[in-house]
mmCIF entry with sequence, helices, sheets and N, C-alpha, C, O atoms, coordinates in Angstrom:
data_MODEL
# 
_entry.id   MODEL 
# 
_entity.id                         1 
_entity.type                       polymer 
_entity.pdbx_number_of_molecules   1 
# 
_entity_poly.entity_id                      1 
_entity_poly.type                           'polypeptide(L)' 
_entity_poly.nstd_linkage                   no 
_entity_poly.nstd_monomer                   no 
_entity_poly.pdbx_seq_one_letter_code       
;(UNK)(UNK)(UNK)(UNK)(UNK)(UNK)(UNK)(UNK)(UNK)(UNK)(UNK)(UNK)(UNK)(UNK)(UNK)(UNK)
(UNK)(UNK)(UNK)(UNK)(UNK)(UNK)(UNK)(UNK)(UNK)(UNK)(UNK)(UNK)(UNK)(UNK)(UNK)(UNK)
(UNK)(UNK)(UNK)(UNK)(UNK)(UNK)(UNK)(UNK)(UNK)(UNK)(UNK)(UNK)
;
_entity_poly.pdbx_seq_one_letter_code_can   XXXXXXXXXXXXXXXXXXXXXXXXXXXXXXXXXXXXXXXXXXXX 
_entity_poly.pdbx_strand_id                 A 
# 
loop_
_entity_poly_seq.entity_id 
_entity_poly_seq.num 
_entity_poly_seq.mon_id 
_entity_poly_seq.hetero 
1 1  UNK n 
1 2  UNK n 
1 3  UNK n 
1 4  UNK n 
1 5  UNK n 
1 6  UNK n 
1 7  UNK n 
1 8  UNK n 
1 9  UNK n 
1 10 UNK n 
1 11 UNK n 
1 12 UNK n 
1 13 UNK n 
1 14 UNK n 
1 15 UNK n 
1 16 UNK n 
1 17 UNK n 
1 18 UNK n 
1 19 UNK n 
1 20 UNK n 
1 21 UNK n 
1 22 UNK n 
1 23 UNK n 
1 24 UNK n 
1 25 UNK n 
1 26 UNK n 
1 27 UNK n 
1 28 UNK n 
1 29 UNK n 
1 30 UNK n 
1 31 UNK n 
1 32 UNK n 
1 33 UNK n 
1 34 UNK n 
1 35 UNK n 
1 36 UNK n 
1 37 UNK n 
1 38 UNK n 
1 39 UNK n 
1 40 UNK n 
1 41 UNK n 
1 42 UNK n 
1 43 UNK n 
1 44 UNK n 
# 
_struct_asym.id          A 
_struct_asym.entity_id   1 
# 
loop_
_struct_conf.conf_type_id 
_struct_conf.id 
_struct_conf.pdbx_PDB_helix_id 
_struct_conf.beg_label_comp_id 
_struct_conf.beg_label_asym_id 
_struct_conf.beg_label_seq_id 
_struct_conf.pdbx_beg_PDB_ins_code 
_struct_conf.end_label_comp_id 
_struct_conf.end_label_asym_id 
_struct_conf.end_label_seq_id 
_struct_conf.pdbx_end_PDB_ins_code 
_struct_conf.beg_auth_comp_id 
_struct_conf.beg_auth_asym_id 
_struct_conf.beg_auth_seq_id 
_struct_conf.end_auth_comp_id 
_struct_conf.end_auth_asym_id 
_struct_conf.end_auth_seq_id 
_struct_conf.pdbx_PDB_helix_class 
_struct_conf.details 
_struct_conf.pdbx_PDB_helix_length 
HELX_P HELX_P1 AA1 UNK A 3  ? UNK A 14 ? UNK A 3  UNK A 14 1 ? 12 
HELX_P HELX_P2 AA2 UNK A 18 ? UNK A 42 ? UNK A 18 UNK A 42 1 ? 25 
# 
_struct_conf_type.id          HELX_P 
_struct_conf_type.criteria    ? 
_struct_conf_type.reference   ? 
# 
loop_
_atom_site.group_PDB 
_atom_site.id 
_atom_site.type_symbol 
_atom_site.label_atom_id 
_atom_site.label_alt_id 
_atom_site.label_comp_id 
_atom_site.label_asym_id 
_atom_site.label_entity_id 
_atom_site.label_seq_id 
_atom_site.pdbx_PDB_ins_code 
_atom_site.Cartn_x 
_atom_site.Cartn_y 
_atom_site.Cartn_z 
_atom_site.occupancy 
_atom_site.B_iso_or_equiv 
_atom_site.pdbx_formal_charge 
_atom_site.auth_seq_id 
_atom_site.auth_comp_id 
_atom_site.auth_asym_id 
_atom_site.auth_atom_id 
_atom_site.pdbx_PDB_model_num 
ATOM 1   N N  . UNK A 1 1  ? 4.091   -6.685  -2.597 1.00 0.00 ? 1  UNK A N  1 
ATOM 2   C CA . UNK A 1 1  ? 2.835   -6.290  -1.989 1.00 0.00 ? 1  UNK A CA 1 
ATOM 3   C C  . UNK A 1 1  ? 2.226   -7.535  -1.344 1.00 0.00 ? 1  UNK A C  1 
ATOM 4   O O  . UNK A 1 1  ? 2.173   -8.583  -1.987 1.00 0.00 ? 1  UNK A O  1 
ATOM 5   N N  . UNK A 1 2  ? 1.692   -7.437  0.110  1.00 0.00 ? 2  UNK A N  1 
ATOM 6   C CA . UNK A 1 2  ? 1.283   -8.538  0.616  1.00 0.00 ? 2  UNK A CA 1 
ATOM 7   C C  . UNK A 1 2  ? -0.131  -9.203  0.257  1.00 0.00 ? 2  UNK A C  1 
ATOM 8   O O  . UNK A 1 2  ? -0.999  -8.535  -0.305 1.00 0.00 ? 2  UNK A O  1 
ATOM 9   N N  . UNK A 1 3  ? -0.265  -10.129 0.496  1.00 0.00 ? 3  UNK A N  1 
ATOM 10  C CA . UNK A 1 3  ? -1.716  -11.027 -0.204 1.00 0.00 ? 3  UNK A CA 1 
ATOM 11  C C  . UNK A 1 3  ? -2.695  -10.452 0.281  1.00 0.00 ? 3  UNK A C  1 
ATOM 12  O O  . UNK A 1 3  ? -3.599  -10.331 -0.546 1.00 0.00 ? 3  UNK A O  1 
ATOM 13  N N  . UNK A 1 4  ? -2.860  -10.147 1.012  1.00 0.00 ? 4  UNK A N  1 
ATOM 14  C CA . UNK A 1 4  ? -3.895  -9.868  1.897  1.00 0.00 ? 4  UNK A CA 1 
ATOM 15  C C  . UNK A 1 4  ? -4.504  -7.999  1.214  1.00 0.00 ? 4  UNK A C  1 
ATOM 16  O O  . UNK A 1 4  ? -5.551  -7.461  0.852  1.00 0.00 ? 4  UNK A O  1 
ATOM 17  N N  . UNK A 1 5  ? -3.491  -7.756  1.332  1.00 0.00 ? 5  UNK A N  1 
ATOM 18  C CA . UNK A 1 5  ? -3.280  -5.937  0.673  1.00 0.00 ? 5  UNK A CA 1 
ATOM 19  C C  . UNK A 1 5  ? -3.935  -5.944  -0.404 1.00 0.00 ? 5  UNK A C  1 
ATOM 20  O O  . UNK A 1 5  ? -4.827  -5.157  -0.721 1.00 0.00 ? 5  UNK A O  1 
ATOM 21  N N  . UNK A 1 6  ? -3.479  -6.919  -1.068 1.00 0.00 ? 6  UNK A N  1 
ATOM 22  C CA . UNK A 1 6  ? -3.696  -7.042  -3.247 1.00 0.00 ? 6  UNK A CA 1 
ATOM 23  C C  . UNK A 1 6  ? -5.405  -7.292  -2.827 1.00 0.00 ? 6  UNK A C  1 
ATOM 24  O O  . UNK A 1 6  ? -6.258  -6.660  -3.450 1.00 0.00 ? 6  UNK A O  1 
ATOM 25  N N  . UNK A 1 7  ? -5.835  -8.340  -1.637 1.00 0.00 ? 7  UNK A N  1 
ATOM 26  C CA . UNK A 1 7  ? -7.116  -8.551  -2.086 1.00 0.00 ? 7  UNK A CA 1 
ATOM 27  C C  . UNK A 1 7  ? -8.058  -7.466  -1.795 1.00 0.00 ? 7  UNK A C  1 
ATOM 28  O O  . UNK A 1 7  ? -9.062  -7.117  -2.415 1.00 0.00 ? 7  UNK A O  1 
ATOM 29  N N  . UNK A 1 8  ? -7.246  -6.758  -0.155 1.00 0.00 ? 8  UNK A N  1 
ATOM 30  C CA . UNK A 1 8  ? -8.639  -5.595  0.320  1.00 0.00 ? 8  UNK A CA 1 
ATOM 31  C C  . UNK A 1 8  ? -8.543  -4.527  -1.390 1.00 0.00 ? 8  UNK A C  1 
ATOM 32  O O  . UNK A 1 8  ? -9.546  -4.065  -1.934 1.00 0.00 ? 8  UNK A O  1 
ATOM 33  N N  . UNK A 1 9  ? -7.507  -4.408  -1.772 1.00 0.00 ? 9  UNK A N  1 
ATOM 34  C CA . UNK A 1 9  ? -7.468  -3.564  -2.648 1.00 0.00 ? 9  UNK A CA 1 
ATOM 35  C C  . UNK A 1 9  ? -8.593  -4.032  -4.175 1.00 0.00 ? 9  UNK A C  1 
ATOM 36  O O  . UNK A 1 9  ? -9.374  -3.283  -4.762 1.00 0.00 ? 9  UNK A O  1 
ATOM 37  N N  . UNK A 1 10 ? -8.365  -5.142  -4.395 1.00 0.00 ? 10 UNK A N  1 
ATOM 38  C CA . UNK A 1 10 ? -9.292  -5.380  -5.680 1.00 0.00 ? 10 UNK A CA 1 
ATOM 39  C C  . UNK A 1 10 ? -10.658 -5.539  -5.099 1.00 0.00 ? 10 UNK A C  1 
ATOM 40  O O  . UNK A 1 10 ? -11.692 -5.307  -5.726 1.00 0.00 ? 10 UNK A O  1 
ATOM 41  N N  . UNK A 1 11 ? -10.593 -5.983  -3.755 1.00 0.00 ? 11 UNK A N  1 
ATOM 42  C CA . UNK A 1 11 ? -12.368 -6.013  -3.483 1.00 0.00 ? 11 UNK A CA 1 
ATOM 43  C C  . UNK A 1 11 ? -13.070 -4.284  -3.153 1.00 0.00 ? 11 UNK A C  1 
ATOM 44  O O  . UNK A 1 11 ? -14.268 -4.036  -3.014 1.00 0.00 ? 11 UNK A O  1 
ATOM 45  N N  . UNK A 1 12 ? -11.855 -3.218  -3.087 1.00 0.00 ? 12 UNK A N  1 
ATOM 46  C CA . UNK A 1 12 ? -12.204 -2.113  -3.390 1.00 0.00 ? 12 UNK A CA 1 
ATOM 47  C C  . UNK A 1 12 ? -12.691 -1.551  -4.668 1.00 0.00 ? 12 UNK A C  1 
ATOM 48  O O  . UNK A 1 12 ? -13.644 -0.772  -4.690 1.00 0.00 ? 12 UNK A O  1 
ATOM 49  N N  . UNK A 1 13 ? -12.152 -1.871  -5.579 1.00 0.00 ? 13 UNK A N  1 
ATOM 50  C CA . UNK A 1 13 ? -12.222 -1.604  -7.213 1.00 0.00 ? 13 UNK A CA 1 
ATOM 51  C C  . UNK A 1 13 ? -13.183 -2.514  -7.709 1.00 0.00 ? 13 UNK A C  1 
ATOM 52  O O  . UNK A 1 13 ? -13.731 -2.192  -8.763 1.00 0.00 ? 13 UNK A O  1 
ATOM 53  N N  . UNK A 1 14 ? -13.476 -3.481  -7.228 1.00 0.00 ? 14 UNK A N  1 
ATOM 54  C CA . UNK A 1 14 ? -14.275 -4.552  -7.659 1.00 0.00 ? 14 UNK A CA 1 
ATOM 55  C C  . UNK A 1 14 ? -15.833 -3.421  -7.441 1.00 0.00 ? 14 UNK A C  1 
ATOM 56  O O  . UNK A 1 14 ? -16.570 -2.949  -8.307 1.00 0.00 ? 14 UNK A O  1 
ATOM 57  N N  . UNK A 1 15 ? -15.878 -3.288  -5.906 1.00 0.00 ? 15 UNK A N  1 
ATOM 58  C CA . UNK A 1 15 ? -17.091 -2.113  -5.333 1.00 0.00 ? 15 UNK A CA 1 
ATOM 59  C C  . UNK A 1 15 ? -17.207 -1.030  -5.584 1.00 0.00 ? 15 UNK A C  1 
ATOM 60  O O  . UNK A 1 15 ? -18.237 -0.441  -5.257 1.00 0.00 ? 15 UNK A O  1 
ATOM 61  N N  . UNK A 1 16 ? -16.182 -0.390  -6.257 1.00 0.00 ? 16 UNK A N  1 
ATOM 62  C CA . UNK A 1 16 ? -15.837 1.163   -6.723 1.00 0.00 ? 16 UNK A CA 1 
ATOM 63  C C  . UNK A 1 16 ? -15.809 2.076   -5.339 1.00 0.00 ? 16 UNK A C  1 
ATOM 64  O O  . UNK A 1 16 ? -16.291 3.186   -5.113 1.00 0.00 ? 16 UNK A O  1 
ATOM 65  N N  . UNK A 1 17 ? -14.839 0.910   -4.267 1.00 0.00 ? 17 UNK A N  1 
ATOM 66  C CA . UNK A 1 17 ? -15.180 2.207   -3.154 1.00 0.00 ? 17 UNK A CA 1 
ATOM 67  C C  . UNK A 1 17 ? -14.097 3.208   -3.399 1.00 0.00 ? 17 UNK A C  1 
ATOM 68  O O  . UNK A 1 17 ? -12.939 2.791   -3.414 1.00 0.00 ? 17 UNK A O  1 
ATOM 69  N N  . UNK A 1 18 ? -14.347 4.550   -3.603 1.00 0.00 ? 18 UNK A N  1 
ATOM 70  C CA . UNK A 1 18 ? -13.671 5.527   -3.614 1.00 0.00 ? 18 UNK A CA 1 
ATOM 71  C C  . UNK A 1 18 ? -12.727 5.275   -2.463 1.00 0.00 ? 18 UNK A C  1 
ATOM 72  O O  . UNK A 1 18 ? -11.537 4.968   -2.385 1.00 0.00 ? 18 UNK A O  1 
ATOM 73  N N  . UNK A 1 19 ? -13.726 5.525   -1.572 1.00 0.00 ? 19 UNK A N  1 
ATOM 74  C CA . UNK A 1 19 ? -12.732 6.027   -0.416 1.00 0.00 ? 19 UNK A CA 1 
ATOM 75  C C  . UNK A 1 19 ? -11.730 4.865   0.382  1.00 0.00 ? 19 UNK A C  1 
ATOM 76  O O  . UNK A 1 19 ? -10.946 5.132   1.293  1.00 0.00 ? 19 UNK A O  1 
ATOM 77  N N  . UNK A 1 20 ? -12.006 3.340   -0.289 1.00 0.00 ? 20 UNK A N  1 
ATOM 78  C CA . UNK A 1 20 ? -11.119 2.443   0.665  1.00 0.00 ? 20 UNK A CA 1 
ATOM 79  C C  . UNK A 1 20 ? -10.107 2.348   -0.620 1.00 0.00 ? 20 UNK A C  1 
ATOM 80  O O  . UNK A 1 20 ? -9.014  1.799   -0.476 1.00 0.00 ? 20 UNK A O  1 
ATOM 81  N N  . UNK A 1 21 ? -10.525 2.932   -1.952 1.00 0.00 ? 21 UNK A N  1 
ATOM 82  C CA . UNK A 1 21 ? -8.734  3.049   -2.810 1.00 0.00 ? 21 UNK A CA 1 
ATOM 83  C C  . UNK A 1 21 ? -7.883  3.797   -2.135 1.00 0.00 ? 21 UNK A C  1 
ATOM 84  O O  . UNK A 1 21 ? -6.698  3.631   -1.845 1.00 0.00 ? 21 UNK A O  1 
ATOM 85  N N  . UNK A 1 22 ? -8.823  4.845   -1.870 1.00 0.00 ? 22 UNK A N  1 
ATOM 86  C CA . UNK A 1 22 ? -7.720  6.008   -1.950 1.00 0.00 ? 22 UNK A CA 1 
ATOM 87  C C  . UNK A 1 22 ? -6.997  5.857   -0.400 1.00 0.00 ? 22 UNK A C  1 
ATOM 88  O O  . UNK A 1 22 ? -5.938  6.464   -0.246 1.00 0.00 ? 22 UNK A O  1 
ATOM 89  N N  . UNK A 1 23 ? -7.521  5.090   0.714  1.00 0.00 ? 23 UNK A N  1 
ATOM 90  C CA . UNK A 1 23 ? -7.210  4.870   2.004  1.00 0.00 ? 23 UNK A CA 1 
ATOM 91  C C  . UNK A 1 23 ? -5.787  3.931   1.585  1.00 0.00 ? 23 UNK A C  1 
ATOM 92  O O  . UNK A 1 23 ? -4.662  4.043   2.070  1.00 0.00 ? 23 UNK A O  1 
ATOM 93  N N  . UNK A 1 24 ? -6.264  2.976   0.511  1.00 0.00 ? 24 UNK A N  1 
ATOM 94  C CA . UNK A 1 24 ? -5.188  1.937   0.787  1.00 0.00 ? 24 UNK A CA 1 
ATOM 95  C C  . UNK A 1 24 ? -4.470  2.520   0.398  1.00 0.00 ? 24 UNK A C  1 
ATOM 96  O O  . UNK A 1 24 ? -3.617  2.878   1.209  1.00 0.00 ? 24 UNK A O  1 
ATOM 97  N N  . UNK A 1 25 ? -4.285  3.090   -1.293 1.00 0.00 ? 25 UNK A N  1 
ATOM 98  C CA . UNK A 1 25 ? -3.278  3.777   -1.816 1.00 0.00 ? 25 UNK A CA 1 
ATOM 99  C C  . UNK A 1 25 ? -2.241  4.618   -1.153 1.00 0.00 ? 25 UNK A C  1 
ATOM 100 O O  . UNK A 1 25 ? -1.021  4.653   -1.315 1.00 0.00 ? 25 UNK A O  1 
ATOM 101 N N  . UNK A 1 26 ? -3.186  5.411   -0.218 1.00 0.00 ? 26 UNK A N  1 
ATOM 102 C CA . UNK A 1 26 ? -1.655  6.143   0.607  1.00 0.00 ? 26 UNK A CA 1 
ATOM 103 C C  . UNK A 1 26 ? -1.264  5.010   2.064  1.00 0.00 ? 26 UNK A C  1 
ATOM 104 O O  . UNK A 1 26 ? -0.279  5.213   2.775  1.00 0.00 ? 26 UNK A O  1 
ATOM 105 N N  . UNK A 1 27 ? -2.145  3.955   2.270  1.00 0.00 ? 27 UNK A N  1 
ATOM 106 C CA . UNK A 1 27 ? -1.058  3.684   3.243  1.00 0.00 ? 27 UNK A CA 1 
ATOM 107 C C  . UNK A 1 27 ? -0.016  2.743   2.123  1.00 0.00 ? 27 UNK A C  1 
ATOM 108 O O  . UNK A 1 27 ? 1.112   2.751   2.615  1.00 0.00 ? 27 UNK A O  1 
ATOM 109 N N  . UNK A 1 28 ? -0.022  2.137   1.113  1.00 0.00 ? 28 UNK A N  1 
ATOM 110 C CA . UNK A 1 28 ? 0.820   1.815   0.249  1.00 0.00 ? 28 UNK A CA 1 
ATOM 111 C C  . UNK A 1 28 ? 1.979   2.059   0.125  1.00 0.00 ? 28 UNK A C  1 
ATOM 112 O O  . UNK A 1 28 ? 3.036   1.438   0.243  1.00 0.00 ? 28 UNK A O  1 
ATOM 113 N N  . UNK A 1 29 ? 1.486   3.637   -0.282 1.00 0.00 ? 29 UNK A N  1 
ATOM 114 C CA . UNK A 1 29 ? 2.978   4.880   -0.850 1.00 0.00 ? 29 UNK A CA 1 
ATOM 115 C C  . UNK A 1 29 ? 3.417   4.980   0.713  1.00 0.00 ? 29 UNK A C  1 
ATOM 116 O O  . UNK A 1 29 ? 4.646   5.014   0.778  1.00 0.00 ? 29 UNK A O  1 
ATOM 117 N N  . UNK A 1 30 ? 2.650   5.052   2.305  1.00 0.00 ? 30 UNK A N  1 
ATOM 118 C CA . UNK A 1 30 ? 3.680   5.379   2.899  1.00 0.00 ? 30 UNK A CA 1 
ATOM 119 C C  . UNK A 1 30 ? 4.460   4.165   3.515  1.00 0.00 ? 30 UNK A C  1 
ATOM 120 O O  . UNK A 1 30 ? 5.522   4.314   4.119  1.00 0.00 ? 30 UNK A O  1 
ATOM 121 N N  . UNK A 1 31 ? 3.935   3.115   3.342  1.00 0.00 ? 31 UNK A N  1 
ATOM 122 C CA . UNK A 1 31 ? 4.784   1.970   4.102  1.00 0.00 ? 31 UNK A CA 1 
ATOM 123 C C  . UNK A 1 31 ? 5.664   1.872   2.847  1.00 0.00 ? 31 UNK A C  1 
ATOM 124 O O  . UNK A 1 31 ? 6.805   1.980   3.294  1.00 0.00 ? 31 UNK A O  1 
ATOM 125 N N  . UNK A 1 32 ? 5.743   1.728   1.542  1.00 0.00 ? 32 UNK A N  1 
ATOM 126 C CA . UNK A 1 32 ? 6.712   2.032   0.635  1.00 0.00 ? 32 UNK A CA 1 
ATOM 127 C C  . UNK A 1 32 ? 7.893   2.193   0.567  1.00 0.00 ? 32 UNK A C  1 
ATOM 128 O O  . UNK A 1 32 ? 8.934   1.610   0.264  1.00 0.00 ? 32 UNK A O  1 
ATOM 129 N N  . UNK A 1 33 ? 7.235   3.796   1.174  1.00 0.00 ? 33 UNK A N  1 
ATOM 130 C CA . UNK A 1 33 ? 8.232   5.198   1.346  1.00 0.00 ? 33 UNK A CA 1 
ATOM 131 C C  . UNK A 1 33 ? 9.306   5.103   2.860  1.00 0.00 ? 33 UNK A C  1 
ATOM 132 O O  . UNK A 1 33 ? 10.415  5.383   3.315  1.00 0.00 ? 33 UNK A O  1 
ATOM 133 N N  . UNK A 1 34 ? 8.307   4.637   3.083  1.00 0.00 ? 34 UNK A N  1 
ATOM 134 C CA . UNK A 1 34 ? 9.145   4.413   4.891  1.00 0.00 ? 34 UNK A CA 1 
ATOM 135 C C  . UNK A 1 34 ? 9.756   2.626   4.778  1.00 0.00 ? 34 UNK A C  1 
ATOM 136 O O  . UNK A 1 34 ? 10.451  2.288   5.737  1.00 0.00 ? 34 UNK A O  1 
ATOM 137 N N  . UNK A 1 35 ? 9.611   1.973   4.115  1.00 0.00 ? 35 UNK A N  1 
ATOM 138 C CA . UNK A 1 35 ? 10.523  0.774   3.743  1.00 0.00 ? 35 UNK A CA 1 
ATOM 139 C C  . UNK A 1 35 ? 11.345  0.886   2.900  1.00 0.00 ? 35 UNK A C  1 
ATOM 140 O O  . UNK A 1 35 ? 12.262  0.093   3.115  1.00 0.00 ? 35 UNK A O  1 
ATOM 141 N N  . UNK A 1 36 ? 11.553  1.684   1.717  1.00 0.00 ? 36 UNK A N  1 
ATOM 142 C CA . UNK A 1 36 ? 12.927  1.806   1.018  1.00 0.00 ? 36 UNK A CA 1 
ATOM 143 C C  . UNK A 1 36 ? 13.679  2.937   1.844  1.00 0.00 ? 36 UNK A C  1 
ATOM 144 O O  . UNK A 1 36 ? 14.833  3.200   1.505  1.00 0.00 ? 36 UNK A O  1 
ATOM 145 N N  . UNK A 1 37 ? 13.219  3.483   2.691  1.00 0.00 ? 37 UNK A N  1 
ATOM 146 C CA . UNK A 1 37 ? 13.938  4.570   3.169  1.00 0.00 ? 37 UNK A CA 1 
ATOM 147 C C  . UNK A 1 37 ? 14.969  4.027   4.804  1.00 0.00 ? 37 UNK A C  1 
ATOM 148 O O  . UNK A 1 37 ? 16.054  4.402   5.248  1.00 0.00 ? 37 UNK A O  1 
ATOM 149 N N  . UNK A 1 38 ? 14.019  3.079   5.249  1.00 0.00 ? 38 UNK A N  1 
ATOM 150 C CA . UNK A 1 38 ? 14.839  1.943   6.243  1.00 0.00 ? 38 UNK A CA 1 
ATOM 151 C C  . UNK A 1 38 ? 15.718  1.146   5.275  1.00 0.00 ? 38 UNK A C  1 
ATOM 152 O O  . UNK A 1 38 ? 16.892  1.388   5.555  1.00 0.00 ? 38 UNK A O  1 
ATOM 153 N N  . UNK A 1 39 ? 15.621  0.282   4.237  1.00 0.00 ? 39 UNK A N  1 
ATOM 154 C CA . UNK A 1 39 ? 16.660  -0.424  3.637  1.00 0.00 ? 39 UNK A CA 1 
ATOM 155 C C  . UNK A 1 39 ? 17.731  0.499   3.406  1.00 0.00 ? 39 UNK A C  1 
ATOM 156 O O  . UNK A 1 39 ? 18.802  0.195   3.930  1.00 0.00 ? 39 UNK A O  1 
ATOM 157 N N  . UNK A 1 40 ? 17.677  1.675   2.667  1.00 0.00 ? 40 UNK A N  1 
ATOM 158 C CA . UNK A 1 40 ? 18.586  2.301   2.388  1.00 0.00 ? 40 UNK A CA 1 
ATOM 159 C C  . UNK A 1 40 ? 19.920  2.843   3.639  1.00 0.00 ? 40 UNK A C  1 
ATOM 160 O O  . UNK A 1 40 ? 21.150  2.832   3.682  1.00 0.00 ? 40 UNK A O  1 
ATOM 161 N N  . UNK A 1 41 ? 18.915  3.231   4.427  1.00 0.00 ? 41 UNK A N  1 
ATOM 162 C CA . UNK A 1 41 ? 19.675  3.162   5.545  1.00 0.00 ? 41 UNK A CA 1 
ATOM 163 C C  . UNK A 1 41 ? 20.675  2.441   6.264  1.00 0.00 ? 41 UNK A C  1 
ATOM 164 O O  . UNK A 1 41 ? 21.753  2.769   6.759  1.00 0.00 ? 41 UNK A O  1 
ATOM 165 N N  . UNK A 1 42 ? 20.002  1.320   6.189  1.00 0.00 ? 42 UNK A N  1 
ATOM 166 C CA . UNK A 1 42 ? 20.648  -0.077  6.651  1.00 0.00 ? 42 UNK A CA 1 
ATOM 167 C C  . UNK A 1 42 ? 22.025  -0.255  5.963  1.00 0.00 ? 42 UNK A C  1 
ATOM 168 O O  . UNK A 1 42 ? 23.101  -0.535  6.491  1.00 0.00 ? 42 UNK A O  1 
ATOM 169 N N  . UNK A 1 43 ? 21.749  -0.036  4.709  1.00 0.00 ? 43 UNK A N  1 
ATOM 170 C CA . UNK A 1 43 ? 22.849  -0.462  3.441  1.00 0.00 ? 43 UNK A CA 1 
ATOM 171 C C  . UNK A 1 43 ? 23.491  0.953   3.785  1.00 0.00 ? 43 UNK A C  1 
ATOM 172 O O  . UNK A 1 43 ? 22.768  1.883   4.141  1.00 0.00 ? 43 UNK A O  1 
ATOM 173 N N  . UNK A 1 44 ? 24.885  1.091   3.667  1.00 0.00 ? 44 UNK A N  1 
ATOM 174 C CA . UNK A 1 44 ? 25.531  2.072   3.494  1.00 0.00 ? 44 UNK A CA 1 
ATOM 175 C C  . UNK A 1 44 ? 26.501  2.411   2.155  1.00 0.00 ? 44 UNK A C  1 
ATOM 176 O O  . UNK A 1 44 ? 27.124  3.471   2.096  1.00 0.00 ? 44 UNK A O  1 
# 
């Protein structure tokens, strides 16, 4: 997880913003989801 990510994310929780967890959280799961799904690819 990149530095920058970890911090918007704890200065979310730090503020209890609902809505910038739950923003980061799914772009998280989809860059994730869409980066093990390119590695895998790659690798045969």
């Amino acid at each position: 997880m990149p530095v920058w990510f970890k911090r918007q994310l704890r200065r979310a929780y730090y503020q209890k913003d609902r809505y910038q967890i739950r923003l980061l959280n799914q772009c998280w799961f989809f860059y994730n989801k869409k980066n093990t799904a390119l590695k895998e690819s790659q690798n045969p």
